[in-house]
DSSP file (Angstrom, degrees, kcal/mol; ACC not computed):
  #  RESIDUE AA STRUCTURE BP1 BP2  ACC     N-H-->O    O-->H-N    N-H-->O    O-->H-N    TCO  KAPPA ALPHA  PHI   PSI    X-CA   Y-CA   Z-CA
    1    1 A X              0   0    0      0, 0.0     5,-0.2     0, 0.0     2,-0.1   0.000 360.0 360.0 360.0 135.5   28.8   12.1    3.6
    2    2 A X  B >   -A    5   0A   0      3,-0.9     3,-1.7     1,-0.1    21,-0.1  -0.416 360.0 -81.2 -81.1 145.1   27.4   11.0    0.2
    3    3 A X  T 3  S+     0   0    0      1,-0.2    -1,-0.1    -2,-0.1     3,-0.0  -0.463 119.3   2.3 -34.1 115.2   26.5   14.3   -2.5
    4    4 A X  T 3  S+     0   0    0      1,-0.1     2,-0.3    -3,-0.1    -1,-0.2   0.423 127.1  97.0 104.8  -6.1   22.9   15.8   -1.4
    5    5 A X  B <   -A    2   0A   0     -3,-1.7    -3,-0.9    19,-0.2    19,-0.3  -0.979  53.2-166.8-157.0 128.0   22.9   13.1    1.4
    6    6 A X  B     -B   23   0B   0     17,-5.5    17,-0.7    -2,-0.3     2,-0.4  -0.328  33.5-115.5-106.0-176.3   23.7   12.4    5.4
    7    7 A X        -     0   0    0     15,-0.2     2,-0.5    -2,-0.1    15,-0.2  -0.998  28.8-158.9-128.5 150.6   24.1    9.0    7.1
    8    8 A X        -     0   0    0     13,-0.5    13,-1.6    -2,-0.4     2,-0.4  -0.936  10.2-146.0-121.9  99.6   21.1    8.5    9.9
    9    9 A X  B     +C   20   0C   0     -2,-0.5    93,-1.7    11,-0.2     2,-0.2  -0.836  24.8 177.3-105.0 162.2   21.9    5.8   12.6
   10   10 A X        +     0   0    0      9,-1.2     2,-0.3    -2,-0.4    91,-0.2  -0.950  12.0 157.0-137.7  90.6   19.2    3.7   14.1
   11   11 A X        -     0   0    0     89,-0.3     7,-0.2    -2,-0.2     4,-0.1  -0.949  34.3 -85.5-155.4 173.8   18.0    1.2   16.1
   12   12 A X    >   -     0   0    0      5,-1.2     3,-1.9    -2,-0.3     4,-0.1   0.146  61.7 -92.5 -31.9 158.7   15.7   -1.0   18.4
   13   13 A X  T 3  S+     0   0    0      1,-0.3    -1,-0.1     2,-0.1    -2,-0.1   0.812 124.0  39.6 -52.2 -64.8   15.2   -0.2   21.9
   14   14 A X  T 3  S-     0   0    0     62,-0.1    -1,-0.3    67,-0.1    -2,-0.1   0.305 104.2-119.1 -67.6  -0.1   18.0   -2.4   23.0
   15   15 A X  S <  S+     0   0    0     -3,-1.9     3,-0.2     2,-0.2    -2,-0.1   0.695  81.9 113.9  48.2  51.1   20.5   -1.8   20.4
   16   16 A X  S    S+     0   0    0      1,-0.2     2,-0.9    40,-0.1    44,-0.1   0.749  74.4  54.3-104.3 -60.2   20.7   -5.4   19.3
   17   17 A X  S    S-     0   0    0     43,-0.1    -5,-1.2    42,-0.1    -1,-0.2  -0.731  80.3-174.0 -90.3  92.9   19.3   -4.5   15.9
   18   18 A X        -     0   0    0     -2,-0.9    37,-0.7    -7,-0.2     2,-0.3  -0.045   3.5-179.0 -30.7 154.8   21.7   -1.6   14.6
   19   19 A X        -     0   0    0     35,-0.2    -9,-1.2    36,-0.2     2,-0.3  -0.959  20.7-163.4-161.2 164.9   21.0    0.5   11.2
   20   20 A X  B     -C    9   0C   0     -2,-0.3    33,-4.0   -11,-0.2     2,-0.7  -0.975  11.8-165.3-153.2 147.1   22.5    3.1    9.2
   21   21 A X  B     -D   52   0D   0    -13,-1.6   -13,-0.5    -2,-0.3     2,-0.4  -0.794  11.2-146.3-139.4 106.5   20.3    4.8    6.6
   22   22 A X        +     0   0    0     29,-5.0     2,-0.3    -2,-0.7   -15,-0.2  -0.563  49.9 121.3 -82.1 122.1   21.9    7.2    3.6
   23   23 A X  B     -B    6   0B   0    -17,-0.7   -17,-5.5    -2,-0.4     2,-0.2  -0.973  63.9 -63.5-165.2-173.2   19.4   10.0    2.9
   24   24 A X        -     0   0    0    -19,-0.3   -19,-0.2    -2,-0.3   -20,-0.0  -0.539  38.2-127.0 -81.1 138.7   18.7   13.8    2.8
   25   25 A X  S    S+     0   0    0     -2,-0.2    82,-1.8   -21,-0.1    83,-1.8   0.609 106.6  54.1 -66.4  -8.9   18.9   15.9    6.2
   26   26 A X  E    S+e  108   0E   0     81,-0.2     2,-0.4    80,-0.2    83,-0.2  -0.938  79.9 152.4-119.3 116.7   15.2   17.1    5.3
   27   27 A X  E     -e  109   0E   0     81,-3.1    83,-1.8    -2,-0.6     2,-0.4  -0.969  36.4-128.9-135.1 159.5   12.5   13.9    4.6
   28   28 A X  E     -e  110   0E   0     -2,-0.4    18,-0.3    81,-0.2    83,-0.2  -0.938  20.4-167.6-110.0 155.5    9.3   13.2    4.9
   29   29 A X  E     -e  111   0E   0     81,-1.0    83,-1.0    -2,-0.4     2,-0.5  -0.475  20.8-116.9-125.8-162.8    7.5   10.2    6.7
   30   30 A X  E     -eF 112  44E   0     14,-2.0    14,-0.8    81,-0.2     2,-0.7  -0.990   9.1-143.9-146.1 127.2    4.3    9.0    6.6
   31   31 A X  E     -e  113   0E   0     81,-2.5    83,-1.9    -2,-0.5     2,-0.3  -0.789  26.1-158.6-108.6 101.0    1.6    8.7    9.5
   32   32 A X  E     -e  114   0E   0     -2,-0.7    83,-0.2    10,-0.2     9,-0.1  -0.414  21.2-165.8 -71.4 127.1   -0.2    5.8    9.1
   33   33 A X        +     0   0    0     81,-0.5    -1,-0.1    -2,-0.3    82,-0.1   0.322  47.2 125.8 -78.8  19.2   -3.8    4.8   10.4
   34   34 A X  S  > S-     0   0    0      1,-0.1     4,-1.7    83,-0.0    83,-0.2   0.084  79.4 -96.1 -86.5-144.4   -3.8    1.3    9.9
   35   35 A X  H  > S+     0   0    0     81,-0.3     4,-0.6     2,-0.2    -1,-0.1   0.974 124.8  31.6 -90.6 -51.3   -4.5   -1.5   12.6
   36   36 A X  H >> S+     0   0    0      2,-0.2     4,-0.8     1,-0.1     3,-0.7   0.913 115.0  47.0 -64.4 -57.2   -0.9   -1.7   12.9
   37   37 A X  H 3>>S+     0   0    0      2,-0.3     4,-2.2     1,-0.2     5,-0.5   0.787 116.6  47.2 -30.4 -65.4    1.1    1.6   12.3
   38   38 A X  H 3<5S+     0   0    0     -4,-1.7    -1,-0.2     1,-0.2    -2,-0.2   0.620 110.7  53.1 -92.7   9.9   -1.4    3.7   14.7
   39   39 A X  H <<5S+     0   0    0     -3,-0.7    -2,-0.3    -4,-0.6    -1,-0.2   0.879 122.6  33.6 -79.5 -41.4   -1.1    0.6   17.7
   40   40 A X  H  <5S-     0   0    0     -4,-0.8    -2,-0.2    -3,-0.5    -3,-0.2   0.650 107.3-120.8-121.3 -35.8    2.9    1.1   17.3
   41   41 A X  T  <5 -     0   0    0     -4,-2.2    -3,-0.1    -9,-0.1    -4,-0.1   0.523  42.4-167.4 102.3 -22.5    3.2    4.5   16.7
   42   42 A X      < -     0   0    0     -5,-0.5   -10,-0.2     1,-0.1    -1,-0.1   0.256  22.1-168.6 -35.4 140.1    5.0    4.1   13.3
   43   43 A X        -     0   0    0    -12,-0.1    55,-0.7    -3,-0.1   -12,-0.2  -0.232  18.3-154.7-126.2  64.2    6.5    6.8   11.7
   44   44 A X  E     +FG  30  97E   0    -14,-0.8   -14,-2.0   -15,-0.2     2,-0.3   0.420  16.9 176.3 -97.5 132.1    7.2    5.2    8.2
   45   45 A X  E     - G   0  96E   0     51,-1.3    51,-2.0   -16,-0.2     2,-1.5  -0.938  27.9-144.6-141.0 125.1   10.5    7.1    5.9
   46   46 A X  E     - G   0  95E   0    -18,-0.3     2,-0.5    -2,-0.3    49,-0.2  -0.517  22.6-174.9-116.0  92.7   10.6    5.1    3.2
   47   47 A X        -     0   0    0     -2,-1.5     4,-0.2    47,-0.7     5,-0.2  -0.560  36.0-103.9 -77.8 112.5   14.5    4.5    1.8
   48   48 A X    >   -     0   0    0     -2,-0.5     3,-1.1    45,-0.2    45,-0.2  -0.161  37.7-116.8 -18.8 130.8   15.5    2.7   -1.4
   49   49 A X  G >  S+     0   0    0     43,-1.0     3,-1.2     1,-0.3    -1,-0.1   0.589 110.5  64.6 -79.7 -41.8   16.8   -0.8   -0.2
   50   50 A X  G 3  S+     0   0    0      1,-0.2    -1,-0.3    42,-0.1    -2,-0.1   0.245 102.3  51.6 -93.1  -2.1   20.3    0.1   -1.6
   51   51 A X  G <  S+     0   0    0     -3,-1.1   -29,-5.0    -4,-0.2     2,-0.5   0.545  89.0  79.6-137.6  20.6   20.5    2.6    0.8
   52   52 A X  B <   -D   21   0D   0     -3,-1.2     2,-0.4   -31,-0.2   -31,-0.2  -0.829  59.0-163.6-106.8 133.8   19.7    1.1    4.2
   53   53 A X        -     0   0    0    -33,-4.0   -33,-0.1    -2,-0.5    -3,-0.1  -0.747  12.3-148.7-138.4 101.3   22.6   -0.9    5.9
   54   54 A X        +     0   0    0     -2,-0.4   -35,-0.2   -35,-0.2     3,-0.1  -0.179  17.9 175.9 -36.5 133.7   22.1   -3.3    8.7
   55   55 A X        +     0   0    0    -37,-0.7     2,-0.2     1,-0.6   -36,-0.2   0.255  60.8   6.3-141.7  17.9   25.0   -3.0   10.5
   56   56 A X  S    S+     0   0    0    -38,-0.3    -1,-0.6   -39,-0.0   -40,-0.1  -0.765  98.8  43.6 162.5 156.0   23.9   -5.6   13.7
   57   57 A X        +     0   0    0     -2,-0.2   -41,-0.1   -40,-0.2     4,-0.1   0.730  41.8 139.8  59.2  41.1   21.4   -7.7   14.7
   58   58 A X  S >  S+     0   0    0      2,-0.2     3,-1.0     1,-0.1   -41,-0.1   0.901  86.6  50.2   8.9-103.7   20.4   -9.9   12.0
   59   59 A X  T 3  S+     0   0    0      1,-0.2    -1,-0.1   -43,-0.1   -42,-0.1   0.694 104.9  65.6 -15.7 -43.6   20.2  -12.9   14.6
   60   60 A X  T 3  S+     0   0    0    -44,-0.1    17,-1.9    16,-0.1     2,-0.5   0.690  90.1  81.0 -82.3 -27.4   18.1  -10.4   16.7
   61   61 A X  E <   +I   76   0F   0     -3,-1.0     2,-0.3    15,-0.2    15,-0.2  -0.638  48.1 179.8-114.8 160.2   15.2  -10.1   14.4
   62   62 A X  E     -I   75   0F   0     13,-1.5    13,-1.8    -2,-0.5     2,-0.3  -0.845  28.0-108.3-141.1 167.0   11.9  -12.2   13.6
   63   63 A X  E     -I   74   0F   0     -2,-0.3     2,-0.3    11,-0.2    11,-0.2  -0.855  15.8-167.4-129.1 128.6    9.0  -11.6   11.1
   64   64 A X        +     0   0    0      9,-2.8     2,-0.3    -2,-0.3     9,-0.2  -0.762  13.7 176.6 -99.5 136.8    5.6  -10.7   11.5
   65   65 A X        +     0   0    0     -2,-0.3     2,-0.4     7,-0.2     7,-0.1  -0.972  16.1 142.2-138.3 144.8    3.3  -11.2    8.3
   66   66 A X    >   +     0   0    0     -2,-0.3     2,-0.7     5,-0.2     3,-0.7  -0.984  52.6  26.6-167.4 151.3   -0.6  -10.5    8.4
   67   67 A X  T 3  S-     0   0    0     -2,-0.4    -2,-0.0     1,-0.2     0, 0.0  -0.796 138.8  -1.6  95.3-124.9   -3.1   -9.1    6.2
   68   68 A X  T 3  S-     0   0    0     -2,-0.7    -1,-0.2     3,-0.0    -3,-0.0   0.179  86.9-136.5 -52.0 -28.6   -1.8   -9.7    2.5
   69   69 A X  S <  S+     0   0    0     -3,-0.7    -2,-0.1     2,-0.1    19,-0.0   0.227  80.0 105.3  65.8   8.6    1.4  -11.3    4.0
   70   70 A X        +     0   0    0      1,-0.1     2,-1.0    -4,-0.1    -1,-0.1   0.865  63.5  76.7 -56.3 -26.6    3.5   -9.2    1.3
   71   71 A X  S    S-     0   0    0     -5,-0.3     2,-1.4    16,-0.2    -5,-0.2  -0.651  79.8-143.3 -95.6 103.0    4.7   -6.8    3.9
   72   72 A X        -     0   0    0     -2,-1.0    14,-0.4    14,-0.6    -7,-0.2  -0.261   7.7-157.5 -91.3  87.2    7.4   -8.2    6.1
   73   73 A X        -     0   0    0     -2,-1.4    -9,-2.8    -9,-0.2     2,-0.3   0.204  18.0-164.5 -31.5  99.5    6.9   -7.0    9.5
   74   74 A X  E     +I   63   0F   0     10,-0.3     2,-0.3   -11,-0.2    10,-0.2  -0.739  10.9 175.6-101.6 165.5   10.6   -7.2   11.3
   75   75 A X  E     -I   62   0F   0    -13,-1.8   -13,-1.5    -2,-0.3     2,-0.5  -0.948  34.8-101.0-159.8 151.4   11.3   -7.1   15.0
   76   76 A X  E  >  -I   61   0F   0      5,-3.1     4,-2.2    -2,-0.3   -15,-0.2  -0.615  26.7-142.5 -88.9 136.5   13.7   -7.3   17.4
   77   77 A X  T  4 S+     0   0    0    -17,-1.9    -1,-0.1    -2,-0.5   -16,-0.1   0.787  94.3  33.8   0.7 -90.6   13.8  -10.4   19.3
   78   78 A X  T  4 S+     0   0    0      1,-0.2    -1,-0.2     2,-0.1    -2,-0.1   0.745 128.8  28.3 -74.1 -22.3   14.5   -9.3   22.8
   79   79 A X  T  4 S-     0   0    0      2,-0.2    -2,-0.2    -3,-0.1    -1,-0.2   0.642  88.1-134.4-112.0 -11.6   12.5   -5.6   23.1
   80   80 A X     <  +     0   0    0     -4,-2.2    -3,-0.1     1,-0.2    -2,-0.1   0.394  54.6 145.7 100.6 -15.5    9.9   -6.5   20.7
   81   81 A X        -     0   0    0     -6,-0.2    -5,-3.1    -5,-0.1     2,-0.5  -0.469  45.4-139.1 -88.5 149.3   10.4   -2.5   18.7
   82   82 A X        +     0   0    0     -7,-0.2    -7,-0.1     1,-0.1     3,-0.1  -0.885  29.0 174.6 -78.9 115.8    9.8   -2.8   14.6
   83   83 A X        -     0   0    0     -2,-0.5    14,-1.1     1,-0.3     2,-0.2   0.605  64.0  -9.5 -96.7 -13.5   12.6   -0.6   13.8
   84   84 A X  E     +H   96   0E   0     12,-0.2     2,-0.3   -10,-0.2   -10,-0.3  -0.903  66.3 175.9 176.5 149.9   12.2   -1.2    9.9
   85   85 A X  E     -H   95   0E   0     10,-2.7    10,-2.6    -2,-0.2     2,-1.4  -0.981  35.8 -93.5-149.1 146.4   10.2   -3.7    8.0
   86   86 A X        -     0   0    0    -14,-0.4     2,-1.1    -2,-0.3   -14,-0.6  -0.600  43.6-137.6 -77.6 103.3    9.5   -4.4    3.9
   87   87 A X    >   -     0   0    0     -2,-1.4     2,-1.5     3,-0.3     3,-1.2  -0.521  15.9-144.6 -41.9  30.7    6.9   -2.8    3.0
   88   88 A X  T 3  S+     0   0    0     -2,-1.1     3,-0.4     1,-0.3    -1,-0.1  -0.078 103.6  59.9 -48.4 -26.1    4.0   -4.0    0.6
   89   89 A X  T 3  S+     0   0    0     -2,-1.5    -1,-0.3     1,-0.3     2,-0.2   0.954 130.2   6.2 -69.7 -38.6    3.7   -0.8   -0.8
   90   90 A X    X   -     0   0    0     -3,-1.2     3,-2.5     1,-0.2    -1,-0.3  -0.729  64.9-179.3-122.8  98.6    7.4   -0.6   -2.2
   91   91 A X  T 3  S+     0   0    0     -3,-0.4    -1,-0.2     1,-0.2    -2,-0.1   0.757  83.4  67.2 -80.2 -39.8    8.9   -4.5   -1.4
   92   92 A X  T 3  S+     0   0    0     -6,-0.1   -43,-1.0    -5,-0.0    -1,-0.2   0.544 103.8  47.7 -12.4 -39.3   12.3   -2.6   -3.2
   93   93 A X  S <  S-     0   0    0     -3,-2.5   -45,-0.2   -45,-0.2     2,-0.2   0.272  82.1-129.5-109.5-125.9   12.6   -0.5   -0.4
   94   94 A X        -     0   0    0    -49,-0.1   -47,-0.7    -7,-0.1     2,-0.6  -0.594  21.5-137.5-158.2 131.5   12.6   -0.8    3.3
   95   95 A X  E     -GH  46  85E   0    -10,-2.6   -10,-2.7   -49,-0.2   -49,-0.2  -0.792  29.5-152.8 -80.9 115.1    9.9    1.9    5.7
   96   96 A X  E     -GH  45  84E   0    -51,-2.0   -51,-1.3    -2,-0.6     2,-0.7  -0.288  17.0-113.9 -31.6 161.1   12.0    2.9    8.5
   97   97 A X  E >   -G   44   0E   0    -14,-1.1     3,-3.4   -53,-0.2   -53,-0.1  -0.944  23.8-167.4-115.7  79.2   10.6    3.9   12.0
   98   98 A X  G >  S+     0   0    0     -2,-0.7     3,-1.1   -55,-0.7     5,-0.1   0.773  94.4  68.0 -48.3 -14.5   11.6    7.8   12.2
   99   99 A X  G 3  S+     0   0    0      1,-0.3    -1,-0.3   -16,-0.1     4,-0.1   0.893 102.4  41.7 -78.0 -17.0   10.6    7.1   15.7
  100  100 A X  G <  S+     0   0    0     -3,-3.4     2,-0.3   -17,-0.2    -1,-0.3  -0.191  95.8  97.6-110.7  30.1   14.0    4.7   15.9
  101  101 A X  S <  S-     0   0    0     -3,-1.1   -91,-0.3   -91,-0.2     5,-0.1  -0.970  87.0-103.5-135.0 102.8   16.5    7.0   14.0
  102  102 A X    >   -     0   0    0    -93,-1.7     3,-3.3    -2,-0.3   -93,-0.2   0.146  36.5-161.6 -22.7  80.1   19.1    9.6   15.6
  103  103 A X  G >  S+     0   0    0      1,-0.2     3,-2.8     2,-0.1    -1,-0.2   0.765  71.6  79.2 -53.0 -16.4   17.1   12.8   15.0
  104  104 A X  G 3  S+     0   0    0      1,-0.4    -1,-0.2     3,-0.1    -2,-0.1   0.473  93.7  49.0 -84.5  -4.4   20.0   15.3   15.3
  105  105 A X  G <  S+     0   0    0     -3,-3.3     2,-0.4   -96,-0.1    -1,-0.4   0.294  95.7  88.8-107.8  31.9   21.4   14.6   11.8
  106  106 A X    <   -     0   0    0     -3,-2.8   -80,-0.2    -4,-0.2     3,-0.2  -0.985  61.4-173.9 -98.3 116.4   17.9   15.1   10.6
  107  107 A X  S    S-     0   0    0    -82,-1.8     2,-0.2    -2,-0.4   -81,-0.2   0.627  71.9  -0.7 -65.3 -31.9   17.2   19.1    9.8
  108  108 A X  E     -e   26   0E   0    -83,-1.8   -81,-3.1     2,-0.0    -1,-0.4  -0.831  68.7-171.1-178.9 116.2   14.0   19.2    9.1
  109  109 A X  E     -e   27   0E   0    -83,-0.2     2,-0.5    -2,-0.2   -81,-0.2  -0.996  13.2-151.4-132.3 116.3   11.2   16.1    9.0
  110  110 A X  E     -e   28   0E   0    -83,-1.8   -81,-1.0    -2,-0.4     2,-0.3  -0.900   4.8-150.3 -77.2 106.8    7.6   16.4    7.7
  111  111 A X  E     -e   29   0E   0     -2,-0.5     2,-0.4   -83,-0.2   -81,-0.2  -0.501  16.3-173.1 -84.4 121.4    5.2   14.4    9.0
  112  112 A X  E     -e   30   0E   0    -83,-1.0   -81,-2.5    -2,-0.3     2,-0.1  -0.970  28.0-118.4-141.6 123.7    2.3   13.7    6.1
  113  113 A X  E     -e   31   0E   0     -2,-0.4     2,-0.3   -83,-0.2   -81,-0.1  -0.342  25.6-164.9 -62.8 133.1   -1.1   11.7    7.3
  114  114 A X  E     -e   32   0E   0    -83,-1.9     2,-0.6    -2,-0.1   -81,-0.5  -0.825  15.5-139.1-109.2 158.0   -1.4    8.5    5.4
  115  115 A X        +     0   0    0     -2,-0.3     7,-0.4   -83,-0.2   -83,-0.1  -0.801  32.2 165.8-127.6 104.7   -5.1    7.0    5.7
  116  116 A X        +     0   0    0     -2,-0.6   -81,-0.3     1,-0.2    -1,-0.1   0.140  68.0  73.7-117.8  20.0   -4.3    3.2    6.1
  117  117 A X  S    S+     0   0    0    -83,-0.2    -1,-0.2     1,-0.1    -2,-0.1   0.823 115.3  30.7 -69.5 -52.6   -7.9    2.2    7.3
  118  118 A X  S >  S+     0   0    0      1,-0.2     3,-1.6     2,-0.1    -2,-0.2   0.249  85.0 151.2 -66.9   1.9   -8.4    2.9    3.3
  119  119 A X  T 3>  +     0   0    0      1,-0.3     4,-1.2     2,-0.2     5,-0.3   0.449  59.1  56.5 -54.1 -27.6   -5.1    1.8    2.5
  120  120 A X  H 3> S+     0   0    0      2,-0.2     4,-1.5     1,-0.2    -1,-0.3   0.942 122.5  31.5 -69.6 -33.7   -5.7    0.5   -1.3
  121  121 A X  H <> S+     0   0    0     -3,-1.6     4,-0.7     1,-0.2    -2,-0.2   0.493 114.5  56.1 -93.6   6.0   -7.1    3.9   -2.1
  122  122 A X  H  > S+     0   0    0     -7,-0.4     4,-1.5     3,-0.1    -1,-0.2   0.496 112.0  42.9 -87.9  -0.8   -5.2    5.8    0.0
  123  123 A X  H  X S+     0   0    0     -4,-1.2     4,-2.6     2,-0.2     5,-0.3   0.920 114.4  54.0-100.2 -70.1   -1.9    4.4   -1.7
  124  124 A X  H  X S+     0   0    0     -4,-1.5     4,-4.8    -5,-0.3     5,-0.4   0.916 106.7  52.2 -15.7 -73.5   -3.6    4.8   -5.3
  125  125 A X  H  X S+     0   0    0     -4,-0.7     4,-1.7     1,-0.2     3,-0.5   0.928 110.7  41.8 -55.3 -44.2   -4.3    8.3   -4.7
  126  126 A X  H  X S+     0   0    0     -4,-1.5     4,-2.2     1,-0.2    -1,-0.2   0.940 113.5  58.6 -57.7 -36.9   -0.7    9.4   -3.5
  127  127 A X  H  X S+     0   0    0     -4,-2.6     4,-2.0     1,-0.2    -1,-0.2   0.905 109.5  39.4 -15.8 -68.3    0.5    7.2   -6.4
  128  128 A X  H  X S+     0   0    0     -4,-4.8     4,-2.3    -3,-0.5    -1,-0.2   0.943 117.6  51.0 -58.7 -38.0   -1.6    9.3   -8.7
  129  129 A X  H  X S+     0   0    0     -4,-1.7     4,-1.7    -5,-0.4    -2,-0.2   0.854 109.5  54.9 -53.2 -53.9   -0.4   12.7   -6.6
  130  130 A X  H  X S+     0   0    0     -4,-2.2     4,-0.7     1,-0.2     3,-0.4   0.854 108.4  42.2 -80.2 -59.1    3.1   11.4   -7.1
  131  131 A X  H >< S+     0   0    0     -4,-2.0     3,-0.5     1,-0.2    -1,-0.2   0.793 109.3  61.9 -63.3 -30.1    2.9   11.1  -11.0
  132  132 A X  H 3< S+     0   0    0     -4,-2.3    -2,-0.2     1,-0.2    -1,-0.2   0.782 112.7  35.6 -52.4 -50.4    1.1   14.6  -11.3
  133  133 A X  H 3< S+     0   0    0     -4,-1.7     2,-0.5    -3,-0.4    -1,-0.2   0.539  92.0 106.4 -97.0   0.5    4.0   16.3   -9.7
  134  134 A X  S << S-     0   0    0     -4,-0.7    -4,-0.0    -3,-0.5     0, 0.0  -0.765  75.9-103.3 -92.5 121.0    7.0   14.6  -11.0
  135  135 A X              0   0    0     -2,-0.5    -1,-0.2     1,-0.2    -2,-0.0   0.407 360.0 360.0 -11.4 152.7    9.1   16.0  -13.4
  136  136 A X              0   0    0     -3,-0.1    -1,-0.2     0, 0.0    -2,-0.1   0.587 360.0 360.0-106.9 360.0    8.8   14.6  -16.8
């Protein structure tokens, strides 16, 4: 275990694509409404890049792009689940699938409505939300 920080394993339906994800036993995720996110189910935790590790399945996954085509929409090959994708909102990080993550080292997960039919002004506003509360 990392200071302040567990490790979270992960992955697609079939266990082809593996993950392992260093983060705090308490997160919040984000429940999106857009065309994609409320068809799937996503349940978006969104971890600094440097602290997601693929640990299998590579090979296993292919890319969906639509929309904006920034965001790249991964999946696994043979069962089809997005277990984690690059996001457009942070391309730095990578949004995990809470729904594809070993809840039992997770303590405590808050689940926070995103409104991604609106998504340029719902992103804006948390943005602002974000600078408003952050230490200086």
């Amino acid at each position: 275990m990392i200071e302040g920080r567990s490790r979270h394993q992960g992955s697609c339906h079939c266990g082809a694509v593996r993950f392992e994800v260093e983060g705090p036993a308490a997160i919040e995720v984000l429940a999106c409404t857009c065309s994609i996110c409320s068809r799937t189910g996503y349940l978006h935790w969104i971890v600094p890049r440097g602290r997601f590790h693929l640990i299998a399945g590579a090979d296993a996954l292919s890319e969906y792009r639509f929309g904006t085509g920034v965001a790249r929409h991964l999946f696994c090959r043979t069962c089809g689940i997005k277990a984690f994708y690059v996001p457009r909102s942070d391309p730095d990080a990578y949004s995990v699938n809470l729904r594809c993550v070993d809840r039992r080292s997770l303590s405590r997960v808050d689940i926070v409505d995103f409104d991604g039919q609106d998504w340029e002004r719902a992103f804006a506003a948390r943005e602002a939300s974000r600078r408003e509360t952050s230490p200086a």
